[in-house]
C-alpha positions in Angstrom: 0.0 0.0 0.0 1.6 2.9 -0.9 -1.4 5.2 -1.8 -2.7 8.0 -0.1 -6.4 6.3 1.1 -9.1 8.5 0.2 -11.1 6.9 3.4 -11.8 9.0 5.7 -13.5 6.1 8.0 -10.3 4.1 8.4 -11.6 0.5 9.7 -10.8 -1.2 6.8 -7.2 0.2 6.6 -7.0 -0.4 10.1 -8.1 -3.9 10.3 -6.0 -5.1 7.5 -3.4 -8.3 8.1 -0.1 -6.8 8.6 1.8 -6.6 5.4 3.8 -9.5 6.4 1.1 -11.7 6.6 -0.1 -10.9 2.8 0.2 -13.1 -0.2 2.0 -12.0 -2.7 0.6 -10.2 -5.7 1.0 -10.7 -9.3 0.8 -7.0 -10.6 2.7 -6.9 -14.2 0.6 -6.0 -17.1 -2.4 -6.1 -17.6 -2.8 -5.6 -13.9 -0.6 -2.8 -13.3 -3.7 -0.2 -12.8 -2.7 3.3 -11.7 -2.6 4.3 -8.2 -5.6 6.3 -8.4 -8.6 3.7 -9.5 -12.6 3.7 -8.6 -13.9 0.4 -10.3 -17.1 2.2 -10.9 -15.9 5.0 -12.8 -14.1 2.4 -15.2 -17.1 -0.1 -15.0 -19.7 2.0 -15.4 -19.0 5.9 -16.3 -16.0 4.9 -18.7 -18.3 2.5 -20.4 -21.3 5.0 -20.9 -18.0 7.8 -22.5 -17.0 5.0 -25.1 -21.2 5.3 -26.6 -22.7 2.7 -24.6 -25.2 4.9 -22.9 -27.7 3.7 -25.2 -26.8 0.1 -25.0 -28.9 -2.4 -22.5 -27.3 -3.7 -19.9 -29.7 -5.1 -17.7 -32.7 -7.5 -19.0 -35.4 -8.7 -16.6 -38.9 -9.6 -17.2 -40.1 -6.3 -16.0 -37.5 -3.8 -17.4 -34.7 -2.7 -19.5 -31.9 -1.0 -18.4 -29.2 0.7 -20.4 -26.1 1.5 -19.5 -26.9 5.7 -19.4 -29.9 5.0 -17.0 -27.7 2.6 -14.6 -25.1 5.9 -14.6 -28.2 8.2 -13.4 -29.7 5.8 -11.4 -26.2 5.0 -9.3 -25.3 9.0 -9.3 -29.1 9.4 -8.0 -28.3 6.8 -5.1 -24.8 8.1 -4.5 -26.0 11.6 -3.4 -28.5 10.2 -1.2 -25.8 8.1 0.7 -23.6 11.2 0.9 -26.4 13.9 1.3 -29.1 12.5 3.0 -27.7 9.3 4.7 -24.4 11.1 6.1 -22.2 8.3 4.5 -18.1 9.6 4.3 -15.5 7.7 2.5 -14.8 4.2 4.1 -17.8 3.7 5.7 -19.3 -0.1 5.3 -22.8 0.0 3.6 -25.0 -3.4 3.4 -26.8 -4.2 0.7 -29.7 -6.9 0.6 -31.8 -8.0 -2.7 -32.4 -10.5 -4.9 -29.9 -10.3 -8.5 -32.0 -7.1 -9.8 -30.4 -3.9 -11.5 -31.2 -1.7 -8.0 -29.3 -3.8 -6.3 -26.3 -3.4 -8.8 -27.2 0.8 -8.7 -26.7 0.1 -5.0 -23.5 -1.5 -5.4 -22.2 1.2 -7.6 -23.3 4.1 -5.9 -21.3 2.5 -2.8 -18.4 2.2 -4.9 -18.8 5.9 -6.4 -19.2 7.4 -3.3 -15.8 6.0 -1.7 -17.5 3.6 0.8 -17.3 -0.3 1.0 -20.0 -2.6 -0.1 -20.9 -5.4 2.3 -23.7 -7.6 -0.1 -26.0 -10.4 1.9 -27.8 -13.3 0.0 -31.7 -12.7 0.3 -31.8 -16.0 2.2 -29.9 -15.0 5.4 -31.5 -14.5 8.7 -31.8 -12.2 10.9 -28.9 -13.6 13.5 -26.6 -14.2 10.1 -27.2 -10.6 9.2 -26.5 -9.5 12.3 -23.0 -10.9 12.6 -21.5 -9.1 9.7 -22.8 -5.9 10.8 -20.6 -6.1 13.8 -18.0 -7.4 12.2 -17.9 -5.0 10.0 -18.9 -2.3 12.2 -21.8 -1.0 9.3 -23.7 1.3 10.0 -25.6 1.8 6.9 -27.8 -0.2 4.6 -29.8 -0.3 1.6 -32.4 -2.9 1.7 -35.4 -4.7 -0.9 -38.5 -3.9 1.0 -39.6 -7.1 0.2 -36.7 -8.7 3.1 -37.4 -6.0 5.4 -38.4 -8.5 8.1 -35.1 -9.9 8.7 -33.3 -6.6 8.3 -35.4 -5.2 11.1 -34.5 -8.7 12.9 -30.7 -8.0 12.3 -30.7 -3.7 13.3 -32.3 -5.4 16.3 -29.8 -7.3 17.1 -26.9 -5.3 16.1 -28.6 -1.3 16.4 -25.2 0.3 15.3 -26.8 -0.3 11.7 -28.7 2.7 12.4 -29.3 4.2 8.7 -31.4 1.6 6.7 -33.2 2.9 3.3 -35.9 0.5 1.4 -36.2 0.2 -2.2 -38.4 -1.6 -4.6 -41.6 -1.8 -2.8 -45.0 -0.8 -2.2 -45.1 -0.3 1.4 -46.5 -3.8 2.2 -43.8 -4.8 4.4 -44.6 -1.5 7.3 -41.9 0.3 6.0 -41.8 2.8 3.0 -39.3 2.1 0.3 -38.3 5.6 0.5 -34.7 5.1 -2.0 -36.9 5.8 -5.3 -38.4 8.9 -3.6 -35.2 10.2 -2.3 -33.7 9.5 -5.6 -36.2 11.5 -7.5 -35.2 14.8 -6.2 -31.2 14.5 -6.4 -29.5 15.4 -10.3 -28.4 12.6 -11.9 -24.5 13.7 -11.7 -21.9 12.8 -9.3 -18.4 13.5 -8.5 -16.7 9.8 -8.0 -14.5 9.9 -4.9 -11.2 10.2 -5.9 -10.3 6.6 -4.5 -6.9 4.2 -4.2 -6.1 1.6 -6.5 -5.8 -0.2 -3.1 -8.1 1.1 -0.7 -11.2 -1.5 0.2 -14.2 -1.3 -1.8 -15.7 -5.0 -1.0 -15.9 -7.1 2.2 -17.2 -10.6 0.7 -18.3 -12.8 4.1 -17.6 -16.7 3.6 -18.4 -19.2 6.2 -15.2 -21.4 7.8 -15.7 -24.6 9.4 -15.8 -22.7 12.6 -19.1 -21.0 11.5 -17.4 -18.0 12.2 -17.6 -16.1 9.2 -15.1 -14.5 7.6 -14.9 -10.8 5.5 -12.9 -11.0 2.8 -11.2 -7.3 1.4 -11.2 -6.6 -1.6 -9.5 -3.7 -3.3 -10.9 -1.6 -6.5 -8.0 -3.1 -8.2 -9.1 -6.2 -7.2 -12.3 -6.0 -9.4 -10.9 -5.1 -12.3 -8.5 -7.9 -11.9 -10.6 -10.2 -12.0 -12.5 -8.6 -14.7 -9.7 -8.6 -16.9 -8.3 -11.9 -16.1 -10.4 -14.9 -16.5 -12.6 -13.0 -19.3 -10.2 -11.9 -21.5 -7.9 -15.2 -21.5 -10.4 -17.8 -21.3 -14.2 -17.1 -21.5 -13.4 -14.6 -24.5 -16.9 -12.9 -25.0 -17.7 -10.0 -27.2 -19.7 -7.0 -26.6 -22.7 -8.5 -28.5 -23.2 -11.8 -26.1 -25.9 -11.4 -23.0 -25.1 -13.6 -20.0 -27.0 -15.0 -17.6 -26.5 -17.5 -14.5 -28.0 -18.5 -11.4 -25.5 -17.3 -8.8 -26.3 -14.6 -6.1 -24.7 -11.3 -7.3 -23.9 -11.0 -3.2 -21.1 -14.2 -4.5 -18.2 -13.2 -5.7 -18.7 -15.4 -8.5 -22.4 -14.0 -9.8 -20.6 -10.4 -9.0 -18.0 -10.9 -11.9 -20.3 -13.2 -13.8 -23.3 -11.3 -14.2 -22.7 -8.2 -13.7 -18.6 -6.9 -14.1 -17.6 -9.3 -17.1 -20.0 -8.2 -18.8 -19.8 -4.9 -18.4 -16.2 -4.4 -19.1 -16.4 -5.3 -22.6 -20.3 -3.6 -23.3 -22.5 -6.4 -22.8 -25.9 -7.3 -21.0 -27.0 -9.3 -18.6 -29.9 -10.9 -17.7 -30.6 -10.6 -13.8 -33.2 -13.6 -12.6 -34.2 -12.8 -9.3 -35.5 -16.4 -8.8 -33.3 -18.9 -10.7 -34.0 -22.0 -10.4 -33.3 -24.4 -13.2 -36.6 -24.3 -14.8 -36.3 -20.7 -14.7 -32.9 -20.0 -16.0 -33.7 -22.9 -19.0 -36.6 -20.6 -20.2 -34.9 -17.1 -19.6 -31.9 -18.6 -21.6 -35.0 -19.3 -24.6 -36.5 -15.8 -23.6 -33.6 -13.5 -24.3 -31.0 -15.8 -26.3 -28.4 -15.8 -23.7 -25.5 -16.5 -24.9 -22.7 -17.3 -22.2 -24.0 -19.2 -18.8 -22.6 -19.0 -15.3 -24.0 -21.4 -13.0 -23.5 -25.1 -10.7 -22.8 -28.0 -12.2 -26.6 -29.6 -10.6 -27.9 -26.7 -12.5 -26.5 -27.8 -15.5 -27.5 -31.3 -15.2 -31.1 -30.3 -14.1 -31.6 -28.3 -17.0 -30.3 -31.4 -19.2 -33.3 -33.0 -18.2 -35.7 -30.1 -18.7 -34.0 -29.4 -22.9 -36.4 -31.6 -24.5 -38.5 -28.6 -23.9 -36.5 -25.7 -24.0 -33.9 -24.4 -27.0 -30.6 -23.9 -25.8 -29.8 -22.7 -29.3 -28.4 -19.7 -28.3 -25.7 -20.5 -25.8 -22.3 -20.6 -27.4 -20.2 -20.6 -23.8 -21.2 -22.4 -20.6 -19.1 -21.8 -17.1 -19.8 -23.9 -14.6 -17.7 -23.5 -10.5 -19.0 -23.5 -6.9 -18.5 -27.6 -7.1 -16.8 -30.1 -9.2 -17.7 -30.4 -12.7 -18.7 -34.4 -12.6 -17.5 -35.7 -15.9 -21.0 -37.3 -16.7 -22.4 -33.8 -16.8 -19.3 -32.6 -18.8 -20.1 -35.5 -21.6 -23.6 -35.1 -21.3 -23.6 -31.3 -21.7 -21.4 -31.5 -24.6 -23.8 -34.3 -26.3 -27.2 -32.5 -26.0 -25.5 -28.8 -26.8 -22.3 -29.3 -28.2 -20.9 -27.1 -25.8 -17.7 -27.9 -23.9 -18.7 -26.5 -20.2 -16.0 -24.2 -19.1 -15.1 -25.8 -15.8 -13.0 -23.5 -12.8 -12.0 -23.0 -9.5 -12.3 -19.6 -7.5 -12.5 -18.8 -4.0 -14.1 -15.9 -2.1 -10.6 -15.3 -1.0 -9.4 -14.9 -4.6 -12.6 -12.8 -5.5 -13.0 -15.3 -7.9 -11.4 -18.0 -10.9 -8.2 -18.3 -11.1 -7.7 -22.2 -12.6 -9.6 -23.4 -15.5 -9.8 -24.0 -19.4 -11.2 -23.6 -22.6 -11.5 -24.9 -26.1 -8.9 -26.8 -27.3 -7.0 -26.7 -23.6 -10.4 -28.7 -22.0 -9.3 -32.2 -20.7 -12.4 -33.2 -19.3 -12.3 -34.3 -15.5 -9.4 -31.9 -15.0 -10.4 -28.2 -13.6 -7.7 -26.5 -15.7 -4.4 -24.6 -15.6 -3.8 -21.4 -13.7 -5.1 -18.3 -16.1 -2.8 -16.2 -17.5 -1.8 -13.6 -14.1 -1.8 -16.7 -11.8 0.7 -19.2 -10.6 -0.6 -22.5 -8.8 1.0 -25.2 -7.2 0.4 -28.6 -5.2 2.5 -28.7 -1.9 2.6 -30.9 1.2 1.5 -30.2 4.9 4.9 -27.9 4.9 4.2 -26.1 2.0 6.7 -27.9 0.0 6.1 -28.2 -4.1 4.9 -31.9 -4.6 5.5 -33.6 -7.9 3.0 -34.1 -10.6 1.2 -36.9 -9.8 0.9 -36.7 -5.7 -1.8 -35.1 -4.0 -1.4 -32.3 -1.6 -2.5 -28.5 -1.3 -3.5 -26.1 -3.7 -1.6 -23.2 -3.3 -2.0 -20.5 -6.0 -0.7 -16.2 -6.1 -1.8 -13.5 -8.7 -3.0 -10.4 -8.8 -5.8 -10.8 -5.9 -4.9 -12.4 -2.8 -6.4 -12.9 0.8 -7.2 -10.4 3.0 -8.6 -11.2 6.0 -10.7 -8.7 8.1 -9.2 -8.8 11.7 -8.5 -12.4 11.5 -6.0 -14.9 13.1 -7.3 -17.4 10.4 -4.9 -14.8 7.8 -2.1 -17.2 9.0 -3.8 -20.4 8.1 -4.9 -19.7 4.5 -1.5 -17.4 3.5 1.6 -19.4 4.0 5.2 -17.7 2.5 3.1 -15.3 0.4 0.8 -18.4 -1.2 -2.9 -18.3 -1.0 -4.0 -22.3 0.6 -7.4 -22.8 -0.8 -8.2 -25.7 1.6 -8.5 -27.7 -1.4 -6.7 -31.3 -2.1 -5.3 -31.5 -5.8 -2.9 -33.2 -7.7 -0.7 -31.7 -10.9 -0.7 -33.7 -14.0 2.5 -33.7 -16.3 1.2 -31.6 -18.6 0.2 -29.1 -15.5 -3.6 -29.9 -15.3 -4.8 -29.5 -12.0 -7.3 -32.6 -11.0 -10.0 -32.1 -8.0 -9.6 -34.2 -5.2 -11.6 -33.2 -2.5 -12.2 -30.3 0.1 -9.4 -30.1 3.0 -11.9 -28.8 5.7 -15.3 -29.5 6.9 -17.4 -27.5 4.2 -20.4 -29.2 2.4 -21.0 -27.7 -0.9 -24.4 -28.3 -1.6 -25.6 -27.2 -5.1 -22.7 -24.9 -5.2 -23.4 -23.0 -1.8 -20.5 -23.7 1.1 -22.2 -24.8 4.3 -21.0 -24.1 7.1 -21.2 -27.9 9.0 -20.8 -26.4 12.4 -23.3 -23.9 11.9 -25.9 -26.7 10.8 -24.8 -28.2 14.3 -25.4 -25.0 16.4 -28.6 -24.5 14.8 -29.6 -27.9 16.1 -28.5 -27.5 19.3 -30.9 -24.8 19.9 -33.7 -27.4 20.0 -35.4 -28.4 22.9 -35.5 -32.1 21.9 -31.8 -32.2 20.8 -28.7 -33.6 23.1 -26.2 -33.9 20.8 -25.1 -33.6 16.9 -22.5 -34.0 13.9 -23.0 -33.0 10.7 -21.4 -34.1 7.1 -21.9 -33.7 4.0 -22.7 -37.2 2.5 -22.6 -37.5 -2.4 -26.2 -36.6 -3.9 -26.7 -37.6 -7.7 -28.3 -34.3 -7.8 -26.9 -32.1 -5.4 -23.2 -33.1 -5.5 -23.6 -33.3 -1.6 -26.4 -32.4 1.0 -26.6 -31.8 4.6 -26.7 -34.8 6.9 -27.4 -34.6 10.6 -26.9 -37.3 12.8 -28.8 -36.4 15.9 -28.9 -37.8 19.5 -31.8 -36.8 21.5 -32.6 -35.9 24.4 -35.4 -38.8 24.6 -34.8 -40.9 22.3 -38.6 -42.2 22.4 -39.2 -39.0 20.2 -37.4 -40.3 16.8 -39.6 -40.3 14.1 -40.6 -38.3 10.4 -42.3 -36.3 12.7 -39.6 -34.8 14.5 -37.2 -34.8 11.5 -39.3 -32.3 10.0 -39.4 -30.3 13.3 -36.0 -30.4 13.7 -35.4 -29.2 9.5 -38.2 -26.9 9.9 -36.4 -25.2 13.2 -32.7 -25.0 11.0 -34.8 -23.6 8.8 -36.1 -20.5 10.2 -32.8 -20.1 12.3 -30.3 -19.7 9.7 -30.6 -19.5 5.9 -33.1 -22.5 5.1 -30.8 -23.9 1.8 -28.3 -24.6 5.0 -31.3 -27.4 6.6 -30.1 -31.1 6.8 -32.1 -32.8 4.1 -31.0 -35.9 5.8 -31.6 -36.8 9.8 -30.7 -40.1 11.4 -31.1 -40.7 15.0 -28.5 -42.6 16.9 -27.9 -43.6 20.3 -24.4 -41.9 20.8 -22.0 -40.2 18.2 -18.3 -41.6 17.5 -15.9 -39.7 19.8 -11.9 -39.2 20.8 -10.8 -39.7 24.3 -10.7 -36.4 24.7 -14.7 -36.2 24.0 -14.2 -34.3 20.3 -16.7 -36.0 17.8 -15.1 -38.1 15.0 -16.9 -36.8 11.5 -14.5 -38.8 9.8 -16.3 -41.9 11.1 -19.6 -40.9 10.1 -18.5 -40.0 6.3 -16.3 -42.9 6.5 -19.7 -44.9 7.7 -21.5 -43.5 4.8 -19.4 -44.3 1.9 -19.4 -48.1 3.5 -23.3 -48.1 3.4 -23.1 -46.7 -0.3 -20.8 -48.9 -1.6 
């Protein structure tokens, strides 16, 4: 960091990893951006200069957006965070909504305005919310109307959040959606902060094993990193293809999927804000989408829904947030003649930095590193293994992890290389293969849970004495949730209380976190020192499948 920070709220300088502590960073050309850099001017203001005012941007089933109306609309939203909502440079803002263009004139405005965007999935609760504001220290929000029960649960909780703003509603929910209103009286100019290449503009909370979460920080270099990385050397779309994809824009990976790939080279998007595989199949047919982000179980859902649907249009398909099974690669391929574009990212990294395209595809394997990345296979000591032997990714580029106040910094950065948590081995040929995941996470149809927090959730039952959760294979969902649950009395097992007990996870923590699968037991596998053995009970579960 050698830029003078334009934030005047210091938290996130201050709460930086000591430099030491870093990875290193990968900054030649084309990622040697100048020291002075706001990602939205470049993104977004830059983009409307070069003629693309006119051009859409945003497709929904309601609306059209161009690019000259997102510029307004972000302006409009930036002056009310400065003017009306007291917002200074470096202050965290949250943002909560479905994939819909407000919430990217949210995000932009954020950026515009200096401050750092915290995004949240629709699905989280309350208690969830809550954490990240403290951890964050936020104190400002923008907020769909339509989720303003749970943001009213988390101010509760955490009350330093004590400027909240609605949009895109009618008032149903007890509050007015007073953003549109504000909006409406401010021009439709603003003066972008004059922000660091290197100052914060994105904290990106992921889960750990722990269940404590962790905020990633993200510079405004960082985002156009990653926007000129993995587009320009391996997905290679033009300004006339529209995207669409399933994934959150509050993910890292929907962020640069849906919304800054595409607009870095002047294309559109279309923005689902329910996207379920039977909705993105038709929305693909609707608006001739042309390049796909989404989860592998997405992709071999909608192979059973094509008999129905043209997939005509799509000429690129991207597929991360699990392994690509090489049954769905093959079948894809068959039915559309489209090679899915498989790759690995991590919230850590912002987003992918292995993968593969064309020619370079050798099904099963994720990929190489992309052009700005280096990658490497090492053992518990950090030392390089040889093709063949499976160990530790490690991988370095121009994005890295930055913990936010976190002792964890040590464990993932190790002699300035980023440790995914991931076991892989290298081919010859420097393919890197998928093994499995070092840690405790389940990815379930491409979301990371948390397996800890499943357990804590449970715990809060009356009827529960004990649990352990794993994440056992699903032909559909890669993995799923499984609880295996001791109770209290154990004369209450049945369906009955299984559904209590999924129902209860349900409306504690985000409900796509629930354990589709509870088995009762009489006592759980345990060390001598009284830790539960998981390893047991997934070792237990690939006996009774094979």
């Amino acid at each position: 960091m050698t830029n003078y920070s334009a934030h005047v709220d210091t938290f996130t300088r201050d709460n930086l990893p000591r430099p030491e502590l870093w990875p290193d960073l990968i900054l030649d050309a084309p990622f040697d951006y100048p020291d002075r850099l706001n990602c939205a001017a470049e993104l977004l203001d830059s983009m409307v200069e070069k003629g693309f005012g006119d051009k859409p941007l945003f497709y929904t089933r309601r609306e059209t957006w161009t690019y000259g109306q997102m510029l307004e609309k972000a302006n409009r939203i930036a002056r009310v965070l400065v003017e009306d909502m007291g917002l200074v440079p470096g202050n965290r803002v949250l943002v909560r909504a479905a994939n819909d263009p407000m919430f990217v004139a949210c995000w932009f405005a954020i950026a515009k305005a200096g401050g750092v965007v915290v995004a949240t999935m629709p699905l989280l609760r309350a208690k969830e919310i809550s954490v990240m504001i403290e951890r964050a220290e936020i104190s400002h929000a923008l907020c769909d109307e339509r989720l303003a029960e749970e943001m009213k649960g988390a101010v509760e909780l955490a009350p330093a959040c004590n400027r909240v703003c609605y949009f895109n509603g009618s008032g149903e929910a007890g509050v007015e959606a007073e953003l549109e209103r504000m909006m409406a009286l401010k021009p439709p100019t603003f003066e972008n902060v004059d922000t660091a290449a290197d100052d914060t503009v994105l904290i990106a909370f992921t889960s750990g094993t722990t269940g404590k979460p962790k905020g990633t920080m993200h510079f405004h270099r960082d985002v156009m990193a990653i926007s000129d990385a993995f587009p320009s050397s391996i997905l290679k779309a033009t300004e006339t293809d529209v995207f669409i994809g399933s994934p959150p824009i509050a993910f890292t990976f929907g962020l640069g999927g849906l919304v800054t790939f595409p607009m870095r080279i002047g294309a559109s998007s279309v923005l689902l804000e329910k996207p379920a595989p039977d909705n993105l199949i038709r929305a693909i047919e609707e608006f001739g989408a042309t390049v796909c982000f989404t989860a592998p179980t997405a992709y071999r859902a909608m192979l059973g829904m094509s008999d129905d649907h043209s997939l005509a249009s799509l000429r690129k398909c991207v597929s991360a947030g699990e392994t690509l099974p090489l049954p769905t690669f093959e079948e894809w391929k068959k039915k559309t003649g489209i090679e899915i574009i498989d790759g690995i990212g991590a919230t850590e990294m912002l987003h992918i930095f292995i993968s593969a395209a064309g020619e370079d595809i050798r099904p099963g394997a994720t990929g190489k590193p992309i052009p700005g990345y280096q990658a490497m296979v090492v053992d518990d000591e950090g030392k390089p293994l040889p093709p063949g032997e499976v160990g530790r990714l490690a991988v370095k580029g121009p994005t890295g992890c930055r913990y936010l106040a976190d002792d964890r910094q040590m464990v993932y950065v190790h002699d300035g290389w980023n440790l995914t948590g991931d076991a892989y081995k290298m081919d010859e040929d420097g393919y890197f293969w998928f093994q499995a995941r070092a840690d405790d996470m389940i990815v379930s149809s491409g979301y990371n849970i948390s397996g800890p927090e499943v357990e804590e959730a449970l715990m809060a039952h009356e009827k529960v004495a004990e649990c352990a959760v794993i994440g056992v294979p699903d032909d559909g969902r890669g993995n799923i949730v499984k609880a295996f649950v001791v109770l209290k009395d154990m004369r209450d097992a049945s369906d009955e209380t299984v559904k209590e007990l999924q129902d209860f996870v349900k409306a504690t923590i985000a409900p796509f976190k629930y354990p589709r699968a509870v088995e009762f037991v009489e006592t759980l596998p345990k060390t001598e020192t009284n830790k539960i053995q998981r390893f047991k009970l997934r070792q237990m579960e690939l006996d009774k499948a094979g």
